[in-house]
C-alpha positions in Angstrom: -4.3 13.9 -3.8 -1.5 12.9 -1.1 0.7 10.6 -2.9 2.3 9.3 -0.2 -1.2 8.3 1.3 -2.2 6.3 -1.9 0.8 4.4 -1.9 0.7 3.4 1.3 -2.7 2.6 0.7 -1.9 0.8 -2.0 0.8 -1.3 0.1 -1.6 -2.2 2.9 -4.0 -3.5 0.3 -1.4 -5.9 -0.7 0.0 -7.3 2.2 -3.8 -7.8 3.3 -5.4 -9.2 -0.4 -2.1 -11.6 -1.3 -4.3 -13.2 -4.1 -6.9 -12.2 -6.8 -10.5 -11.7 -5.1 -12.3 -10.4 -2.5 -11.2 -10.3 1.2 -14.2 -9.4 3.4 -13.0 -8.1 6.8 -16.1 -8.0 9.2 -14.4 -6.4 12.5 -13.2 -3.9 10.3 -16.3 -3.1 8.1 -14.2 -3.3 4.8 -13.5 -5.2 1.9 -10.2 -5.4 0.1 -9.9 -6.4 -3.6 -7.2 -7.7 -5.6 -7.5 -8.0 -9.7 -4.4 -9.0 -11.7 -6.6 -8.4 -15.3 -9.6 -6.6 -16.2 -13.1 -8.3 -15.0 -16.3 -8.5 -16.2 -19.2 -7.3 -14.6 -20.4 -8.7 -11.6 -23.8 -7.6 -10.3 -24.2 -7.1 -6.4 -26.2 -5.2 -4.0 -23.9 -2.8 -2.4 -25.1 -1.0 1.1 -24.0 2.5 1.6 -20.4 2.7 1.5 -17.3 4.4 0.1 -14.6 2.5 -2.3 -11.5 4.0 -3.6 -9.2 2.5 -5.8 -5.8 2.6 -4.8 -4.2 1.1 -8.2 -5.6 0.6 -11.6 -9.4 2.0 -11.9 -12.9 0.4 -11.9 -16.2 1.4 -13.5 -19.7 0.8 -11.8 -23.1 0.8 -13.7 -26.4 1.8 -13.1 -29.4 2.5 -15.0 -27.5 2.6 -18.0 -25.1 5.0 -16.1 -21.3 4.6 -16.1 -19.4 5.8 -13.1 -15.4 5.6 -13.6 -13.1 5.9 -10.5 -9.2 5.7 -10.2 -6.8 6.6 -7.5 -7.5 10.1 -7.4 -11.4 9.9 -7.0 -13.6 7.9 -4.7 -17.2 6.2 -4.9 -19.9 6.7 -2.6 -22.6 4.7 -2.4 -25.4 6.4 -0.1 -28.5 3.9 -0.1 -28.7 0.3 -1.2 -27.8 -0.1 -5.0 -28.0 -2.9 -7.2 -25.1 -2.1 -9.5 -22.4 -3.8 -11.8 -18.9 -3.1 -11.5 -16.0 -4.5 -13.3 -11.9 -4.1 -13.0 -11.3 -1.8 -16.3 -7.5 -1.2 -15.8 -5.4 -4.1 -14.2 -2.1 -5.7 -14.8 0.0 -8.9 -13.2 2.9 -6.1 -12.6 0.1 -3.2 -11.2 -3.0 -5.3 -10.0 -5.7 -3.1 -9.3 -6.0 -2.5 -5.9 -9.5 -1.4 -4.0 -11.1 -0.8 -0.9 -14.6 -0.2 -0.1 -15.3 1.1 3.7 -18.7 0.4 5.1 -20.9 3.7 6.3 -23.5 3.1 9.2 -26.4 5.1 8.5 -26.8 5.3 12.1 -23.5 7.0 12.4 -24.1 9.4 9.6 -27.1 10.5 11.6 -25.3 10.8 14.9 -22.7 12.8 13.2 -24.7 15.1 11.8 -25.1 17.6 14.1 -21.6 18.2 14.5 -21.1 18.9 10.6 -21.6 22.4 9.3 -24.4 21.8 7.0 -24.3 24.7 3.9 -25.3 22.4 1.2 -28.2 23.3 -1.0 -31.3 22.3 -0.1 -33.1 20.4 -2.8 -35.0 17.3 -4.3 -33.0 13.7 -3.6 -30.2 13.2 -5.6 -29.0 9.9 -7.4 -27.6 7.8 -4.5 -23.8 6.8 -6.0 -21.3 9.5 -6.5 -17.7 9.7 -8.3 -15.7 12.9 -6.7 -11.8 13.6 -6.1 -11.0 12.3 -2.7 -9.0 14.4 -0.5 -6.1 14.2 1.3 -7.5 13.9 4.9 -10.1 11.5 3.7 -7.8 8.9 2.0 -5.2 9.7 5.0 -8.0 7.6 7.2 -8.9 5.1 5.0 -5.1 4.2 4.8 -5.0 4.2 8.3 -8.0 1.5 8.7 -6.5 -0.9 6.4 -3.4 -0.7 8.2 -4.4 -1.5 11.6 -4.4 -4.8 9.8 -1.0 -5.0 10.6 -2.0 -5.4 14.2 -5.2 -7.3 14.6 -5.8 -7.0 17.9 -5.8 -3.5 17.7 -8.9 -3.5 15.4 -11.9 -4.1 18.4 -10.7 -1.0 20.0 -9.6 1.5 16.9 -11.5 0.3 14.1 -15.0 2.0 15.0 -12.8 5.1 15.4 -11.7 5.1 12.3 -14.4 4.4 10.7 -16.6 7.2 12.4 -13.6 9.4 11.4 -14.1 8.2 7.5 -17.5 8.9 7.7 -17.3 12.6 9.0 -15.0 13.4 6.5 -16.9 12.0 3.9 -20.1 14.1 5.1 -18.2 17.3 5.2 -16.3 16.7 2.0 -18.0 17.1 -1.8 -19.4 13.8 -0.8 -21.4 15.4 1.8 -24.8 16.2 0.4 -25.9 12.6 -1.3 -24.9 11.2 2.2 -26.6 13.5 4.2 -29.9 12.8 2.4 -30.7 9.3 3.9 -30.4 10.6 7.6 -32.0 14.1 7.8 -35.3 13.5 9.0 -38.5 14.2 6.6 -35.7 14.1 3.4 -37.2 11.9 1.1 -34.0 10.3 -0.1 -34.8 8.7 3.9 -38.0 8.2 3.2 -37.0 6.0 0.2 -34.1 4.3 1.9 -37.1 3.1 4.5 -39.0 1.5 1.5 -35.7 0.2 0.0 -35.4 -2.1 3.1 -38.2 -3.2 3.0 -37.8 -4.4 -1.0 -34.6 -5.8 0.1 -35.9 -7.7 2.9 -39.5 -8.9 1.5 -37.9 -9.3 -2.3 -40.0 -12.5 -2.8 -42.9 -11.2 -1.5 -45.5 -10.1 -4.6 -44.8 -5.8 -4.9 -47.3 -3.5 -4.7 -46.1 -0.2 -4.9 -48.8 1.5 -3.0 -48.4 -0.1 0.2 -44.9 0.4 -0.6 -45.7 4.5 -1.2 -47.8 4.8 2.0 -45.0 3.3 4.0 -42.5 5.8 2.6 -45.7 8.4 3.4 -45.7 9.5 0.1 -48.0 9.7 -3.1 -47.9 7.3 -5.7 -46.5 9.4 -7.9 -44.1 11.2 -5.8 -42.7 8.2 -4.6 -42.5 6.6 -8.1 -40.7 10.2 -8.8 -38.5 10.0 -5.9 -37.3 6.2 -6.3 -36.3 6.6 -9.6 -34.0 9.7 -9.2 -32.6 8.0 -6.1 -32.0 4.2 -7.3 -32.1 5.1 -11.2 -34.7 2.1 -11.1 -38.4 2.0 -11.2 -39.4 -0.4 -7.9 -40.5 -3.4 -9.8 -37.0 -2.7 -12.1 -35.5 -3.1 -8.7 -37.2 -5.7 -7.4 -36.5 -7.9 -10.1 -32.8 -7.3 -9.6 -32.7 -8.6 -6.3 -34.8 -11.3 -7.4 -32.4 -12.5 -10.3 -29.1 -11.6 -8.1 -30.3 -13.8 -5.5 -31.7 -16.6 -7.8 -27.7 -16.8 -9.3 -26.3 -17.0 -5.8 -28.6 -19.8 -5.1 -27.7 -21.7 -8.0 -24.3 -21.0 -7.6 -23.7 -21.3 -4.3 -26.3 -23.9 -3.0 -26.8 -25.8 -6.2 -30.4 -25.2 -6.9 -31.4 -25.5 -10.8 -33.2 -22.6 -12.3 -36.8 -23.8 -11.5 -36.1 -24.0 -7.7 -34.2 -20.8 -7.5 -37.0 -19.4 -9.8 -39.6 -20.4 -7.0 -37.7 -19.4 -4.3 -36.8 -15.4 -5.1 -40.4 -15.1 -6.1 -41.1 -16.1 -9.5 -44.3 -18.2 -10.3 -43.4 -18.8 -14.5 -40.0 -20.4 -14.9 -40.4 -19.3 -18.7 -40.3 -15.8 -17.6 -37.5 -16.2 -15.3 -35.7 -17.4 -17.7 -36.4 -14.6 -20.1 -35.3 -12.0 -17.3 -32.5 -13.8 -16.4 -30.9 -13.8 -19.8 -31.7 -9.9 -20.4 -30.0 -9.1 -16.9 -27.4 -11.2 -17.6 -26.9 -12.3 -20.6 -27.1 -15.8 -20.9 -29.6 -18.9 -20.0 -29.9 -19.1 -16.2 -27.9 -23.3 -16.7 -25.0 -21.5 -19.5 -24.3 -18.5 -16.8 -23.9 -20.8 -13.8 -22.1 -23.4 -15.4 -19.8 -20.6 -17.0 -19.1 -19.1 -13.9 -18.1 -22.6 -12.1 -15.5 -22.1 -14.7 -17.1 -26.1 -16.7 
C-alpha cells in the first residue's frame, strides 16, 4: 500500500466532506464520507461500485456476512446489494474517512476486451468483495477526488479517471467478481438482468418464474444462482427493497406506516409491521421517530 497515496487521499477527503455525513458528487460519480464516531448500521441499496477507506475502517453486512475494510483494503461491490454498513473505528481527532467510486457496467463491458483475462472460469461468485488495494489503483482514486480542487476540470477528466479506476480494478484481484456481470452468457449477467428488474418493479407482486425465464434460466438454477450472487433468496430481496424504501418514505416524505406499507407493496399493515421490526429492529413509528433524532 502507497502511503503517500492514502494520505493524500485522506486529505482530499477532508477538504471535500468538511462535516460529518455523506457528500454525494454526481459529475464525479462518487461519494465522500465523513464520521467523527462509530455508526450504526444503515441499510442501503448500493449499485456496483468500489469504496475504500482512507482513515478509520468500516464493516458491511450481508446475509449474515461481515465484510471489514480499512485503509489498506478496498470494497467492491459488483451487482446491486442491499447491505448494512456501519463506521466501526472513528475518532473526533482521526474521523473515518471514505470514498466509494461508482463502476458503469457499461464501461466494464467496453473494457473488457482490452484486459487480459486468465481468471478461472467457474460458477458466479458472491457479488461484494474485501481485497488489499494496490498502489496504482488507490493512486487513481486519489487523483479523482482531487480534481475537486478544480471543479471545472471535472466534465473533461472525471470520465477519465473513472474508466482508469475501473480497468485497474478489473485487472487487479478484484477482477473476476467484476468481470462476471458483463461477459455475455455469465450468469452472474444473467442475474444482474433480473436484479433490475426487482429493483425497478419492487412493488409489483414477485413471481419468481417469470422472473427465471427472463434471466433464461430454470427455476432452480436461478434460485441457485441468485442466492450465491446476492446472498438472498429473491423474495428475501424483494422485501428489502420494499422495507428500505417504505423508511425513506416515512422519513423523508412523511408518510405513516400504513401509506408507506401500501405504497412499496404491502397489502397487510400487520405484516409490514412485523417485517419492519425484524429488518430493523424497531416498530416502523419508534425507528422513524428515532432517527428524526425526537
Amino acid at each position: 500500500m502507497a502511503t503517500d497515496d492514502l494520505a493524500r487521499l485522506a486529505a482530499a477527503i477532508e477538504r471535500h466532506a468538511p462535516a460529518a455525513g455523506v457528500w454525494h458528487v454526481a459529475t464525479a460519480g462518487m461519494w465522500l464520507g465523513r464520521n467523527p464516531t462509530p455508526t450504526d448500521p444503515i441499510t442501503l441499496v448500493v449499485e456496483p461500485s468500489l469504496c475504500i477507506v482512507a482513515q478509520g475502517a468500516k464493516e458491511v453486512y450481508l446475509a449474515g456476512e461481515v465484510y471489514r475494510y480499512d485503509p489498506a483494503q478496498a470494497l467492491l461491490v459488483s451487482i446491486d446489494l442491499p447491505i448494512s454498513a456501519r463506521v466501526v473505528e472513528a475518532s473526533p481527532a482521526r474521523p473515518c474517512l471514505a470514498v466509494r467510486v461508482s463502476l458503469d457496467p457499461a464501461v466494464v463491458g467496453e473494457l473488457l476486451a482490452d484486459c487480459p483475462d486468465d481468471s478461472p472460469r467457474g460458477p458466479p461468485a458472491r457479488g461484494l468483495e474485501v481485497c488489499p488495494v494496490e498502489p496504482p489503483l488507490l493512486d487513481a482514486v486519489a487523483r479523482l477526488v482531487s480534481l475537486l480542487d478544480s471543479p471545472h476540470t471535472l466534465p473533461p477528466l472525471a470520465p477519465l479517471v473513472l474508466r482508469e479506476i475501473t480497468y485497474r480494478v478489473l485487472i487487479s484481484p478484484l477482477g473476476p467478481r467484476l468481470r462476471q456481470i458483463a461477459t455475455t452468457g455469465a450468469p452472474a449477467r444473467q442475474i444482474a438482468r433480473a436484479i433490475r428488474w426487482l429493483r425497478d418493479h419492487f412493488a409489483d407482486p414477485l413471481r419468481v418464474e417469470a422472473l427465471a425465464r427472463q434471466a433464461r434460466m430454470s427455476l432452480s438454477g436461478f434460485h441457485q444462482h441468485f442466492k450465491t450472487v446476492t446472498g438472498l433468496s429473491p423474495l428475501q430481496y424483494q422485501k428489502r427493497l420494499r422495507l428500505q424504501e417504505a423508511r425513506r418514505l416515512m422519513l423523508g416524505d412523511g408518510l405513516d406506516a400504513g401509506e408507506a406499507a401500501f405504497r412499496v407493496g404491502y397489502e397487510s399493515p400487520s405484516q409490514f409491521g412485523r417485517e419492519y421490526r425484524r429488518m430493523f429492529g424497531e416498530s416502523p413509528r419508534r425507528d422513524v421517530t428515532a432517527l428524526r433524532g425526537g
